[in-house]
C-alpha positions in Angstrom: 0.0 0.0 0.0 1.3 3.4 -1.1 0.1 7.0 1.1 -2.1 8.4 -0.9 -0.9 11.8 1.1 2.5 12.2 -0.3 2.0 15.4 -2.1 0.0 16.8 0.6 2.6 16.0 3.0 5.6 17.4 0.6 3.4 20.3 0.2 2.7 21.3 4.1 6.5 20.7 4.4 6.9 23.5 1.4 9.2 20.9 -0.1 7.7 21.2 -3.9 9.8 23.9 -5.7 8.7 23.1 -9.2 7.0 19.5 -10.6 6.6 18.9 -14.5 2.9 17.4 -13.9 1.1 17.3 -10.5 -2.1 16.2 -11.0 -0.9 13.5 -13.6 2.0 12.6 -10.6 -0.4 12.7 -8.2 -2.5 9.9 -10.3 0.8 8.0 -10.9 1.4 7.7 -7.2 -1.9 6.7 -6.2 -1.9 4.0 -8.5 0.8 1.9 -6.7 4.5 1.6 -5.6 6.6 4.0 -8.1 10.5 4.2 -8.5 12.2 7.5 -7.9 15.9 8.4 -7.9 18.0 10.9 -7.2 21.6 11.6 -8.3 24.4 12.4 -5.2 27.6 13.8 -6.6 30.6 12.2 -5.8 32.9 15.4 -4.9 33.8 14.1 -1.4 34.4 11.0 1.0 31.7 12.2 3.1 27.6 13.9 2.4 27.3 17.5 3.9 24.0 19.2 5.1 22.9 20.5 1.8 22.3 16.6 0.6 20.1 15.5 3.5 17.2 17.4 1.2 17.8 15.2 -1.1 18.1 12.4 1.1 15.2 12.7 3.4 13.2 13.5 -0.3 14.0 9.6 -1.3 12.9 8.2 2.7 9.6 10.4 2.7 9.2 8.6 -0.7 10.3 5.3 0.7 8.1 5.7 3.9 4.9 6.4 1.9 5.5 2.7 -0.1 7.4 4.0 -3.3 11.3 2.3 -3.7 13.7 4.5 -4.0 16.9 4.7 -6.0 20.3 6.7 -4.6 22.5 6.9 -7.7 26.2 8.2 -6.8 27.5 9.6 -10.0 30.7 7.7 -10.2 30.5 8.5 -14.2 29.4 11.8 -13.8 31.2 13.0 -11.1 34.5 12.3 -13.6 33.1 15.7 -15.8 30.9 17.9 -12.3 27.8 19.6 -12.9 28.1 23.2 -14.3 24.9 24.0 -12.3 25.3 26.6 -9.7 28.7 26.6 -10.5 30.6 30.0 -11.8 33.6 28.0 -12.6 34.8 24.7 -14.0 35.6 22.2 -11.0 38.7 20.2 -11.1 38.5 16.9 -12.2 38.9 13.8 -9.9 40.6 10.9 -10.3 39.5 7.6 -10.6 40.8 6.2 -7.2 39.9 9.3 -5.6 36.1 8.9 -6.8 36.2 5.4 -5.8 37.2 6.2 -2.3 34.3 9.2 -2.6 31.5 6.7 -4.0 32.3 4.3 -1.3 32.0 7.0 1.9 29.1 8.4 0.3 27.1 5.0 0.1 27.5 4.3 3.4 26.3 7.1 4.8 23.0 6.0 2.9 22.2 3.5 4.9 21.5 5.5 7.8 18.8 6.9 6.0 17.3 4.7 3.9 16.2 0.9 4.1 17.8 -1.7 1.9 16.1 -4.7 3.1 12.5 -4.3 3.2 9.8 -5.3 1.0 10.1 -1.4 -1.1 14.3 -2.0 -0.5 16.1 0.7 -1.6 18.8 0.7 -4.7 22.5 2.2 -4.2 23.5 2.5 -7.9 26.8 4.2 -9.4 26.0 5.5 -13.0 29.7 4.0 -14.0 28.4 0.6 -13.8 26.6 1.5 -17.1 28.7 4.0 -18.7 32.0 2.7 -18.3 31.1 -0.1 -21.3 30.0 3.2 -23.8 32.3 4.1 -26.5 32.4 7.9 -27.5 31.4 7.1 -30.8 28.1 4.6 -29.5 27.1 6.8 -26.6 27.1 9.9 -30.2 24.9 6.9 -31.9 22.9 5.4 -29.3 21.9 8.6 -27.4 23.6 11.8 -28.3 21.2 12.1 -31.7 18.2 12.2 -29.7 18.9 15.1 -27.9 18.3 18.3 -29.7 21.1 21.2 -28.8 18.4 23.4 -28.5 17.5 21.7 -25.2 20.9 22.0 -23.6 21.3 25.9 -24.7 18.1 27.0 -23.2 18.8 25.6 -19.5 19.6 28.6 -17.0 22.4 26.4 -15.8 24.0 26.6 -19.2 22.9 30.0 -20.6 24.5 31.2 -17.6 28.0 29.6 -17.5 28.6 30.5 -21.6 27.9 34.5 -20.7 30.3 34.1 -17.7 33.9 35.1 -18.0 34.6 31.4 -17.4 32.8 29.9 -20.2 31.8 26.6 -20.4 33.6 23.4 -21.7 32.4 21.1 -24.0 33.3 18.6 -20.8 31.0 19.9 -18.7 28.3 20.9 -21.6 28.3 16.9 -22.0 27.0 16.5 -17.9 23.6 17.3 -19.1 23.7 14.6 -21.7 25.1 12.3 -19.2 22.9 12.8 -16.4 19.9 12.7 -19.1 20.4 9.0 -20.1 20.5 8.0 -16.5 16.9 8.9 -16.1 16.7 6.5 -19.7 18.6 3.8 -18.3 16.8 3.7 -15.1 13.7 3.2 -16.7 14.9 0.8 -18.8 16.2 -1.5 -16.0 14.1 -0.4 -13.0 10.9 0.8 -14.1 11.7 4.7 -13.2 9.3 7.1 -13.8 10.3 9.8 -11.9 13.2 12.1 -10.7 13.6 14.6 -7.7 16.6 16.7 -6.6 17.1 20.0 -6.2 15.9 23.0 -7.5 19.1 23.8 -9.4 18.9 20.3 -11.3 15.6 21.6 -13.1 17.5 22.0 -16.4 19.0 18.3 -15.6 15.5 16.4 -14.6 13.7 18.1 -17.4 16.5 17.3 -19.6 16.2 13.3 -19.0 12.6 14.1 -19.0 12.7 14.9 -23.0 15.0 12.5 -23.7 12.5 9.4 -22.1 10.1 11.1 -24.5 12.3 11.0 -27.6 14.1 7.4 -27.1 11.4 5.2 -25.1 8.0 7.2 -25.7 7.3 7.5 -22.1 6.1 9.9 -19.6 8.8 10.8 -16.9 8.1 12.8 -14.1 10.2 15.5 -12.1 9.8 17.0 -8.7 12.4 19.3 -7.2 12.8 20.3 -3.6 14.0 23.8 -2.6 17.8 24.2 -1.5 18.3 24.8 2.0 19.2 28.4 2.4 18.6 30.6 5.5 16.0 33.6 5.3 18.2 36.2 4.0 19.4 33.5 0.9 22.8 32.2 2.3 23.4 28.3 1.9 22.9 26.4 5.1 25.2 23.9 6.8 28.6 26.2 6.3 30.5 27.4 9.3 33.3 29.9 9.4 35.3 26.7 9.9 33.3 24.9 6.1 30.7 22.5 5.7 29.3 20.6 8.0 29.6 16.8 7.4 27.4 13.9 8.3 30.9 11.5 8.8 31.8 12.1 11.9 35.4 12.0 11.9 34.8 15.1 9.2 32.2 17.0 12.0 31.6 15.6 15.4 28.7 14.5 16.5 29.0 17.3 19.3 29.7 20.1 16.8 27.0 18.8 14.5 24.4 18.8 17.5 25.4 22.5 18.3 24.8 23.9 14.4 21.2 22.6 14.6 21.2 24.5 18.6 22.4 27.4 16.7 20.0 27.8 13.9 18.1 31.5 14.0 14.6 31.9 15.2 13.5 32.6 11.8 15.0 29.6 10.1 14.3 27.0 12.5 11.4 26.2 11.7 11.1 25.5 8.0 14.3 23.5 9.1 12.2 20.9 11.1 9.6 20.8 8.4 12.1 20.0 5.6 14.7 18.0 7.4 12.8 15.7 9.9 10.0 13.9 10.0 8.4 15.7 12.9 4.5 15.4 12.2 1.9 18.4 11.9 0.8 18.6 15.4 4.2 18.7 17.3 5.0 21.3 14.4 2.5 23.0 15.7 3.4 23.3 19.1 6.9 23.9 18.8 6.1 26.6 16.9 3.8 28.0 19.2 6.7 27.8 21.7 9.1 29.7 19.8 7.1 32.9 19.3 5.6 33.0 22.5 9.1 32.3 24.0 12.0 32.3 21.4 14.9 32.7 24.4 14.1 28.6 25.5 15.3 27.9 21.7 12.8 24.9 22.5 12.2 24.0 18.5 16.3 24.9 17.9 17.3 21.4 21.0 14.3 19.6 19.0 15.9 19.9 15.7 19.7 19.3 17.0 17.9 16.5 18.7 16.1 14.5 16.1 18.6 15.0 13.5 21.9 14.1 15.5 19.5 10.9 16.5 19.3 10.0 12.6 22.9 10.8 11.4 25.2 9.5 14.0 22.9 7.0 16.5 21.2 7.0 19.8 25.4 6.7 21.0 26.0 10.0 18.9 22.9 11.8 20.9 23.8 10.7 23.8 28.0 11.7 23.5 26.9 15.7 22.1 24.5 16.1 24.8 26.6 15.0 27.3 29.6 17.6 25.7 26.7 20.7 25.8 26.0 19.8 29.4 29.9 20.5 29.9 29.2 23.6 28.7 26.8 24.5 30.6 28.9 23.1 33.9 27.8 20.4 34.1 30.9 17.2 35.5 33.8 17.0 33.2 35.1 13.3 34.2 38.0 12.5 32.1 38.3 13.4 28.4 40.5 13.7 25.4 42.5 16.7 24.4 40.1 16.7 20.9 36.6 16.4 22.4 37.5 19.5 25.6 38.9 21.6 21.9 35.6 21.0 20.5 33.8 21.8 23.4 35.0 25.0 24.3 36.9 25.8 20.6 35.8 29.4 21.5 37.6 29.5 24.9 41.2 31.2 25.4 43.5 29.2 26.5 47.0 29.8 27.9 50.0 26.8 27.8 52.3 26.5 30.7 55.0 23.8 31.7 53.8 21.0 32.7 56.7 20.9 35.5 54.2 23.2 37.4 51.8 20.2 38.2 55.2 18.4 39.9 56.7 18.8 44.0 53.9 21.0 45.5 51.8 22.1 42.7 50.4 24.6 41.0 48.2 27.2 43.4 44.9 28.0 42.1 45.4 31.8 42.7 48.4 31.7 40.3 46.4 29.4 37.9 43.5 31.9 37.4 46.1 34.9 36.6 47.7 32.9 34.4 44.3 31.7 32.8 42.9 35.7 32.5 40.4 34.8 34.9 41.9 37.4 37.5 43.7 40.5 36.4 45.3 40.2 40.2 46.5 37.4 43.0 43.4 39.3 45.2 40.7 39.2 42.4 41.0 35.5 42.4 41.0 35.2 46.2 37.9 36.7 46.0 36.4 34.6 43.4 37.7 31.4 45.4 35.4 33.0 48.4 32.7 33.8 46.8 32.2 30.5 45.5 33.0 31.1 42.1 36.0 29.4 41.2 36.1 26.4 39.3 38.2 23.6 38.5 37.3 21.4 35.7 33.2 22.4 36.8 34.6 21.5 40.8 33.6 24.6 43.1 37.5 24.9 44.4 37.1 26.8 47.9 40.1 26.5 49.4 42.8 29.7 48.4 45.5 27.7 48.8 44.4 24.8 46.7 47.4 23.6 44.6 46.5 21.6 41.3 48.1 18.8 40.2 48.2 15.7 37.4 45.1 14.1 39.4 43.5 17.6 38.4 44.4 17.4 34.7 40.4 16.8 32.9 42.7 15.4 29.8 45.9 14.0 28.8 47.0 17.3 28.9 44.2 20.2 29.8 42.6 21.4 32.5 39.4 23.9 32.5 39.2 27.1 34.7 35.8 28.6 34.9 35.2 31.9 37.0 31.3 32.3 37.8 28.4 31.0 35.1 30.3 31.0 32.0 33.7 32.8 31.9 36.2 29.8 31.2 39.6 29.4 30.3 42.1 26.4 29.2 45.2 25.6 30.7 47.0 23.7 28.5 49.8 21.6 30.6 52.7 20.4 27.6 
């Protein structure tokens, strides 16, 4: 059984941008399990942010009784798209792709379900194009698509009055990308295509082509890209994207983008990336404009989607980091997750030769740390009950530190009142 309330769902969500047919789409779906794929380029080992759109489009599909198709362009990703793109990208090479094809699928799996009864398909367009001489792929395909096609796409018109031009490499992509929509139809039954909104001029591209070489209706449905309110791409940071691998972007530092996200983007986040239904939307909407300091929609987003990327384990490890934060017990870490944590905090290195004999005393430590600008201003602190040693209330002015107060192999954290801390940094 298929949902009959795809559409409706997609369109509550605002997730259709533009769709070549919807009532004739909306027919097709209701008529039983469909196919529908979506092409992943193959730039890096790892998905970022911008891709779970695209992703969570194929499980929304997958959920409602349709099988979906992820296709890594492992073909395609030889030439890159010229969509979006104001410059030609550097060409990767075949090892490198294979190591990038290989990263990306397995991130998949987190998403989508490859063993029940609508089980998803991981294809890699090479498979089918590697066997394809120049001179049959001109034959077979290339004479029934019209250049007329290609030169009135944005994404080309664009790049051939640009400074940069456009190659005849990456004027082929379109082509390319085209007969994948063929050859999935061909050997899977695919009818229809989503993706972005800047693949338009690709989907409606293999669209045409279907019509010319097998006679058949395709359809295409594109998603918006995820941009913030004022147009800028989401998941960059001023350090660069941020990654679903987590050896690429921690589960910690993934947790706090979604934490981060502004009042007035968080909530078409939640409708496009999870799968949060109407009535919670609802309420946590609610909750943010009658109280927007709580951020209570921002912890359910950074919630839900750390869940789904990295695991319950994941959850569990950056929520246990932001309770750091927020001084809550340190216990022992590593070096790398206390310079995630507090990557904002100053830090100051001293000899570790300090931490031998007697110690290090606490007054000096604070000084040292810019907690105190004086040897009395951190007596006071110590007093007043605001002096802290790795979150530790330390209430004794004469309290020496030592390797047993080390919260790493080689840090220690200082924290003067709510939220003023400082590193130490013993080497």
């Amino acid at each position: 059984m298929t949902d009959p309330q795809l559409l409706d769902e997609l369109r509550w969500r605002g997730l259709i941008h533009q769709c070549t047919d919807t009532d004739e789409l909306a027919k097709l779906l209701a008529s039983g399990p469909q196919t529908v794929y979506i092409g992943f380029d193959p730039t890096a080992d790892s998905l970022h942010v911008g891709s779970m759109m695209q992703l969570m489009m194929l499980r929304r599909f997958q959920r409602a009784g349709h099988r979906p198709i992820a296709l890594v362009g492992g073909a395609t990703g030889m030439i890159g798209d010229p969509s979006g793109k104001s410059e030609e990208r550097n060409l990767l090479s075949a090892e490198q792709l294979e190591a990038n094809v290989a990263g990306v699928a397995s991130q998949m799996r987190r998403f989508l379900d490859f063993e029940g009864p609508q089980a998803a398909l991981l294809l890699n367009n090479f498979d089918w194009m590697q066997g394809y001489s120049y001179l049959e792929f001109l034959r077979d395909v290339g004479k029934s698509f019209p250049i007329g096609v290609m030169l009135g796409k944005d994404s080309v018109r664009s790049r051939l009055e640009s400074e940069a031009g456009l190659s005849y490499t990456e004027f082929s992509y379109m082509l390319l990308q085209a007969y994948d929509f063929v050859h999935l139809n061909r050997e899977h039954g695919c009818l229809i295509q989503a993706g972005g909104s800047d693949q338009w001029g690709n989907v409606t591209a293999g669209i045409d082509l279907g019509r010319r070489m097998l006679g058949k209706q395709l359809f295409g449905i594109t998603a918006p890209l995820l941009t913030t309110t004022d147009g800028r791409k989401m998941g960059k940071t001023e350090q660069g994207a941020i990654w679903l691998a987590a050896d690429r972007t921690s589960p910690y530092q993934f947790y706090q983008y979604w934490r981060r996200v502004e009042d007035a983007d968080v909530m078409r986040c939640i409708a496009y990336l999870t799968e949060i239904e109407r009535e919670e939307f609802d309420t946590l909407q609610e909750a943010t404009t009658a109280d927007p300091g709580r951020r209570v929609a921002q912890n359910r987003l950074a919630e839900w989607m750390t869940q789904l990327v990295h695991g319950t384990e994941g959850l569990e490890s950056a929520e246990r980091a932001s309770k750091i934060l927020f001084g809550g017990e340190i216990g022992k870490q590593t070096d790398a997750s206390l310079g995630e944590i507090f990557a904002d905090v100053p830090s100051s290195e001293i000899a570790r030769s300090q931490l031998d004999d007697e110690g290090y005393w606490i007054v000096e430590a604070f000084q040292e740390a810019g907690l105190a600008g004086s040897g009395g201003e951190a007596r006071r602190a110590i007093k007043d009950g605001g002096a802290y040693v790795n979150n530790v209330r330390i209430t004794d002015g004469q309290h020496r530190l030592t390797e047993s107060d080390l919260a790493s192999e080689t840090v220690m954290v200082l924290r003067k009142g709510k939220r003023n801390y400082a590193l130490l940094k013993f080497k």
